[in-house]
SEVO-504447 format. One record per residue (C-alpha): residue in three letters; x, y, z. Coordinates in steps of 0.02 Angstrom, whole numbers, plus 50000, padded with zeros to 5 digits. Example, Ala and Ser with C-alpha at 12.3 -4.5 7.8 and 13.67 -1.06 7.14 Angstrom:
// SEVO-504447
ALA506154977550390;SER506844994750357;
//
This chain:
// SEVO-504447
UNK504755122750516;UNK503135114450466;UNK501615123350452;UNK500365112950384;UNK500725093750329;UNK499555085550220;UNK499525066650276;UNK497945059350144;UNK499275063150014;UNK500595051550077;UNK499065039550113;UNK498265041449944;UNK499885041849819;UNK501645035049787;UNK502405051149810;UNK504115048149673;UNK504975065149676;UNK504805081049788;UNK504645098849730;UNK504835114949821;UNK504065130949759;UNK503495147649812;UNK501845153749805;UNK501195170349746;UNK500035176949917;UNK499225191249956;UNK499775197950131;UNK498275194650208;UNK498535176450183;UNK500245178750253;UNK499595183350402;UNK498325171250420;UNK499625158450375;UNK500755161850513;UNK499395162150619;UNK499155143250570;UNK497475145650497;UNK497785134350344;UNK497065117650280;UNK497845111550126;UNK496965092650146;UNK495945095650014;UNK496985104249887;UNK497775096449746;UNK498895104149593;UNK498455109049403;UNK499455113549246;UNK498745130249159;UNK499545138549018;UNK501315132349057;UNK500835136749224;UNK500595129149412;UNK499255132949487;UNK498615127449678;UNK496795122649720;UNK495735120149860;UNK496905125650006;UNK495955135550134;UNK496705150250225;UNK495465154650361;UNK495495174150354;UNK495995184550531;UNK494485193350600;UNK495645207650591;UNK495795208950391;UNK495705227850337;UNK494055232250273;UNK494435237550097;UNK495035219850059;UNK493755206550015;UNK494635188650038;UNK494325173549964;UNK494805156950076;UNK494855146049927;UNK495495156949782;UNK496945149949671;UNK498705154549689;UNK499945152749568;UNK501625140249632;UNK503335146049597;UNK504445136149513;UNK506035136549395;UNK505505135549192;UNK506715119749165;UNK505835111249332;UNK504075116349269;UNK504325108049087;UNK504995093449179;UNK503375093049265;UNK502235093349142;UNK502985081249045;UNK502805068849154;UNK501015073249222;UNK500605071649025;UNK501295057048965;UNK501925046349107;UNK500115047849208;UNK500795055349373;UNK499875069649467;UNK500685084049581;UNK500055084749756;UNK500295096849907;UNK501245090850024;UNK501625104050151;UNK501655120850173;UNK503325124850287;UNK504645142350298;UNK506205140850206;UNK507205156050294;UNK505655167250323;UNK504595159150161;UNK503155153050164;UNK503485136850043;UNK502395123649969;UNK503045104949950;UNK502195095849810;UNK502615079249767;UNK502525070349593;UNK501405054949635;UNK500485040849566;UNK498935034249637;UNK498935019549758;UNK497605006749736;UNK496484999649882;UNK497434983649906;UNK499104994549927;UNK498415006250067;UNK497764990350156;UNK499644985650136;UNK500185000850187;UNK499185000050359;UNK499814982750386;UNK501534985850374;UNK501405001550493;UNK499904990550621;UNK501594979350616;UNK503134991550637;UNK501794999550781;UNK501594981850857;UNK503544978850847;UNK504074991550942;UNK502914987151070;UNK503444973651106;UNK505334980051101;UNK504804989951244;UNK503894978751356;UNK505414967951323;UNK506634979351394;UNK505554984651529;UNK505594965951599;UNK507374965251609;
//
């Protein structure tokens, strides 16, 4: 079940290989996460340390946060991954130019889970593409349907 998609990403990148990882929350985000009061359009993924790190995603915090805890919307949280699939990510963000992008946030049997995809950066001519193509599969089944509607 999705909770938050993140559709610039699939509009901005080649997205080559999908990842899913955990992510290290306090519960107040939790909370505010199930509520649905996440952005994640903005975010993007960095390499620290041998670690992953997530940046940018917003989680709006309830009105009804306890008082003794002082959130931050935009703070980083740290993505959980297996060692072998983290060294296989940062090789190839290092040497083969890709970057690691949020895809979704979504529950994996009561999770909350992060999809990030290994991408590489579309140019301008290939998003124009991209609309095309969909203006034309849009277009298509248009007239697919007026089609059987005459008959």
């Amino acid at each position: 079940m999705s909770i938050a998609n993140n559709k610039k990403a699939f509009h901005d990148y080649f997205i080559e290989e999908k990842y899913e990882a955990g992510l290290a929350l306090e519960g107040w985000e939790v909370k505010s996460i199930r509520a649905g009061r996440v952005q994640i359009k903005e975010a993007y993924v960095v390499i620290k340390r041998g670690e992953i790190f997530l940046l940018g995603m917003h989680i709006t915090p309830l009105p009804t946060a306890s008082t003794h805890v002082h959130p931050d919307p935009v703070r980083t949280r740290k993505l959980l991954l297996h060692e072998n699939e983290i060294m296989k990510l940062i090789g190839k963000v290092e040497r083969a130019g890709y970057t690691l992008v949020p895809l979704d946030l979504h529950y994996t049997r009561g999770r909350i889970k992060a999809e990030i995809g290994l991408a590489k950066g579309k140019k301008q001519h290939d998003k124009r593409e991209d609309a095309k193509e969909k203006d034309w599969a849009r277009e298509k089944q248009r007239l697919m349907r007026d089609k059987v509607r005459s008959h």
